[in-house]
Residue, then its C-alpha position, 0 to 999 in steps of 0.5 A: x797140120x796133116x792131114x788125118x790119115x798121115x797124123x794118125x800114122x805119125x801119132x802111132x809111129x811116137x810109140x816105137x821103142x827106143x833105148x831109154x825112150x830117148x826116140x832118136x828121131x824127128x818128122x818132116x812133112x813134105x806133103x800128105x803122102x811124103x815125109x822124112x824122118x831125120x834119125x840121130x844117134x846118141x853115140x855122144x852122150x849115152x855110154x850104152x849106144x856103141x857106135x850108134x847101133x842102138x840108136x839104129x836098131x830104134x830107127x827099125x823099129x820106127x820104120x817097122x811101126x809106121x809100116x804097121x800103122x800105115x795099113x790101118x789107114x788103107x796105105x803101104x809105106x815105102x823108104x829110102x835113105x838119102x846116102x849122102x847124109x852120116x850114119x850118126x845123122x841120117x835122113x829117110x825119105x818115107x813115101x806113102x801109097x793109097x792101098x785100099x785093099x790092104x788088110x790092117x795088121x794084127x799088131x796094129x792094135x797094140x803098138x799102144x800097148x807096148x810096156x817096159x816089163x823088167x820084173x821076175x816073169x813066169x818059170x812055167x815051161x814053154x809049149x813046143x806050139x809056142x816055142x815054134x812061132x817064136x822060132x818062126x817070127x824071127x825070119x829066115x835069115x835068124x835063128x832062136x837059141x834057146x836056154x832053158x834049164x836052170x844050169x843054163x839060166x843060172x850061167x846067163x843070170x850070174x853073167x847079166x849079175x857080173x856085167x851089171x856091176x859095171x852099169x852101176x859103178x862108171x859115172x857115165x852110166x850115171x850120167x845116161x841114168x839121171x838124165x833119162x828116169x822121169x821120177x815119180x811116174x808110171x808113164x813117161x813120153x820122153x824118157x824111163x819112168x821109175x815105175x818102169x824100172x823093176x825096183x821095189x819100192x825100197x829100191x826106188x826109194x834109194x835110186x831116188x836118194x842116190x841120183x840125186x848126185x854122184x858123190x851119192x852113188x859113189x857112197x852107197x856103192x862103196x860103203x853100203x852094197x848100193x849095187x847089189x840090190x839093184x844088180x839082184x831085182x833087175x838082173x840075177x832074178x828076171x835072168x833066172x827067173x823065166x821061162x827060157 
C-alpha cells in the first residue's frame, strides 16, 4: 500500500474526468514520491475517440487533477513523458516534491463533486463580471467565443440536433452506448449511469428496452421515431436552452 499522502492524491486523481468515464489510465507506484501513470487510448473500440484525442484530453485532466490534489498534501508534482513509448499507450513518469509552503488549491475541494449534468440549464443572462473569468480562466493561449442570442443558439442547437442523428443510428455508437451505461444507477465508478444520461424516465425506459440488442434499435429507429426524443432531451433543448 502507499503510503498516506500519495494514497490520498491517487485516490482523488480516480475522479478526473474521461469520455464515457472509460479512465484511460493505470498507476504504478515506484516508491512514496515517484509513480507513473500508464495512459491507453480507446481509438480501437470507441468510434467517439479520433485518433485517441479524446483519450489524450482525459490524461490532462488527469494530470491536471493530481496537480491539484498533490497541494492539499503540502507537495507539487511534476511530469515527464517517457518518449519512447506510442501515443496510443503511453507512459508518464509523475515525480512528487514536499512543498510545505504550498497553499491547498481552491478546486481541491470539489474535484469529488464533479457530475455529468446533461439537462436544459438556465436561460438567465450571464453577467459581464461572470463572462469575464471565464474568459480569463481559459489562459492566454484560448479565447471564449461567445453565442448568446436565440439566432445564434438556435443555429448551434439544430447543428448538435442533425449531427446527433448519426450518434444514434451506426451500430458502432451502439456498441460504445451499450458497453458504457451502468443500468439502474445514479452513480457509476467505471462507466455513465443512466441517471446521468439526460433522459426522462420515458426515455430511460425505452434506452433500456433498446439496448438490449441492435435489432431493438434498428426498430425503434425505423418505425417509431426512436431517434427524436433522445436527439430533443439531450441535444435541441440543452443546446437552446442555456445561458450562451
Amino acid at each position: 500500500m502507499p503510503p498516506e499522502p500519495l494514497r490520498a492524491i491517487l485516490d482523488l486523481a480516480r475522479w478526473a474526468p474521461s469520455g464515457d468515464n472509460t479512465q484511460p489510465w493505470q498507476f504504478e507506484i515506484l516508491d512514496d514520491h515517484h509513480f507513473l501513470i500508464h495512459g491507453h487510448d480507446t481509438r480501437t473500440w470507441c468510434v467517439y475517440d479520433l485518433d485517441g484525442r479524446a483519450s489524450q484530453i482525459a490524461l490532462g485532466a488527469l494530470m491536471e487533477t493530481i496537480a491539484i490534489a498533490a497541494t492539499t498534501q503540502g507537495m507539487r508534482v511534476e511530469f515527464q513523458r517517457r518518449h519512447e513509448t506510442s501515443e496510443s499507450d503511453t507512459c508518464i513518469e509523475a515525480q512528487l516534491t514536499d512543498l510545505p509552503s504550498v497553499t491547498p488549491d481552491p478546486l481541491a475541494k470539489v474535484i469529488t463533486r464533479r457530475v455529468t449534468q446533461r439537462r436544459p440549464l438556465s436561460a438567465e443572462s450571464l453577467s459581464p463580471e461572470q463572462k469575464q473569468a471565464l474568459a480569463l480562466s481559459v489562459g492566454d493561449a484560448f479565447r471564449v467565443h461567445w453565442l448568446e442570442d436565440s439566432a445564434q443558439r438556435w443555429r448551434m442547437a439544430r447543428l448538435l440536433f442533425n449531427s446527433a442523428h448519426i450518434r444514434l443510428t451506426i451500430p458502432e455508437a451502439y456498441q460504445v452506448h451499450r458497453d458504457v451505461i451502468q443500468w439502474h444507477a445514479v452513480q457509476s465508478e467505471d462507466r455513465i449511469p443512466d441517471q446521468a444520461v439526460g433522459l426522462d424516465p420515458v426515455g430511460v425506459a425505452l434506452m433500456r428496452w433498446g439496448m438490449q440488442s441492435w435489432r431493438r434499435v434498428d426498430f425503434l429507429n425505423r418505425f417509431l421515431a426512436g431517434t427524436w426524443l433522445p436527439r430533443l432531451q439531450l441535444d435541441l433543448l440543452p443546446g437552446y436552452r442555456c445561458a450562451a
